[in-house]
N, C-alpha and C positions, 0 to 999 in steps of 0.2 A: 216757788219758782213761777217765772212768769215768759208768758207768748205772748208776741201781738200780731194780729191780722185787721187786713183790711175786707169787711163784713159788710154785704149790703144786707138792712134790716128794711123792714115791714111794717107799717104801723096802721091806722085806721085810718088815717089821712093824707097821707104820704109814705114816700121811702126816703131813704139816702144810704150813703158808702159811709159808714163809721168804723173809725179804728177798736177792735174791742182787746181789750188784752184776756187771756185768759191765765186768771188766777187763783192759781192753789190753796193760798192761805186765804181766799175770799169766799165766805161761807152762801151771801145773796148776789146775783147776778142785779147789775145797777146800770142807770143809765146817767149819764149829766141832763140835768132837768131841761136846758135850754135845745138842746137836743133830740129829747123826748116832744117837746112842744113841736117841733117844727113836721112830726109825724106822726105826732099822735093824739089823741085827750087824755088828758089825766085824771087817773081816777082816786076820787081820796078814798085815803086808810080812814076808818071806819074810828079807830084809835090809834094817835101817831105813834111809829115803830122807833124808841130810844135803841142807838148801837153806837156800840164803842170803836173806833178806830185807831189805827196803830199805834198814833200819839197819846202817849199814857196819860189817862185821865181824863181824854176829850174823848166826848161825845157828838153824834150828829140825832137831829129829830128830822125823823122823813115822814112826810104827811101823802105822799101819792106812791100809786103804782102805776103799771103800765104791763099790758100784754101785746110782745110781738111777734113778728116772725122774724128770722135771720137765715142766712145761706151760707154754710158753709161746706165747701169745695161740690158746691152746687146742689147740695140735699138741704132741703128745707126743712128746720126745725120751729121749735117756738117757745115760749116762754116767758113767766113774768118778771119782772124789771120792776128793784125797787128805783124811784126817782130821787136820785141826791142833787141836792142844789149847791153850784159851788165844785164840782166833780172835776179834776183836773182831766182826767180822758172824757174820752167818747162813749165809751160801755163797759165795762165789766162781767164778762162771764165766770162764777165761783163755782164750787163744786154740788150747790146743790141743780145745776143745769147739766154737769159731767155727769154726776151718776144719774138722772132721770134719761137724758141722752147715750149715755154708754161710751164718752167721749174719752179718749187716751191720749196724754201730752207727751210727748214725744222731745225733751229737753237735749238730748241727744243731739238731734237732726232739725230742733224749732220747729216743730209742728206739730199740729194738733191731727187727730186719725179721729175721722168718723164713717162706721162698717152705715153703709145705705140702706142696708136690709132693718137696723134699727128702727131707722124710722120709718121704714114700713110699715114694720109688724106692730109697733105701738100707734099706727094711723087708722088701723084696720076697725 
């Protein structure tokens, strides 16, 4: 299942409003490279991360990451972003940013819930 929001992110050298969707069946949170560049530096993987995507049999090789900050319903989180090239959206938040974040999708009502005190107390 999937959300989308409109997310202002954080980068080391800029921001901007990216559409991120947040998805269920996406295990790394991703950015579109071209995207990534315009706020950020990319930092290479150390050794490129092979992964499989939903098209049977294709693979993608991702050589960068990326750490940012994002806003969602105005509490600032953060996290790392692997960078794909070629990324038809703007971001991708996957579940391993939900459960570090404590984030609940709410398919119901289209939206994602995030309690403020999380990221508090994991700020501290």
């Amino acid at each position: 299942m999937i959300i989308k929001e409109n997310l202002l992110f954080e980068g080391s050298t800029g921001e901007a409003h990216l559409y991120a969707l947040f998805d269920s069946g996406a295990t790394f949170s991703c950015i579109n490279e071209e995207r990534a560049k315009e706020i950020t530096t990319l930092l290479p993987l150390r050794t490129p991360l092979r992964v499989e995507t939903a098209a049977e049999n294709h693979f993608l090789e991702i050589k960068y990451r990326v750490a940012l900050d994002f806003y969602l319903h105005d509490v600032r989180l953060s996290d790392e972003f692997m960078v794909v090239p070629g990324l038809s959206e703007d971001a991708i938040l996957g579940v391993n940013t939900f459960q570090k974040w404590k984030l609940k999708l709410d398919f119901e009502h289209d939206r994602v819930i995030v309690d403020p005190k999380v990221a508090k107390a994991m700020l501290k």
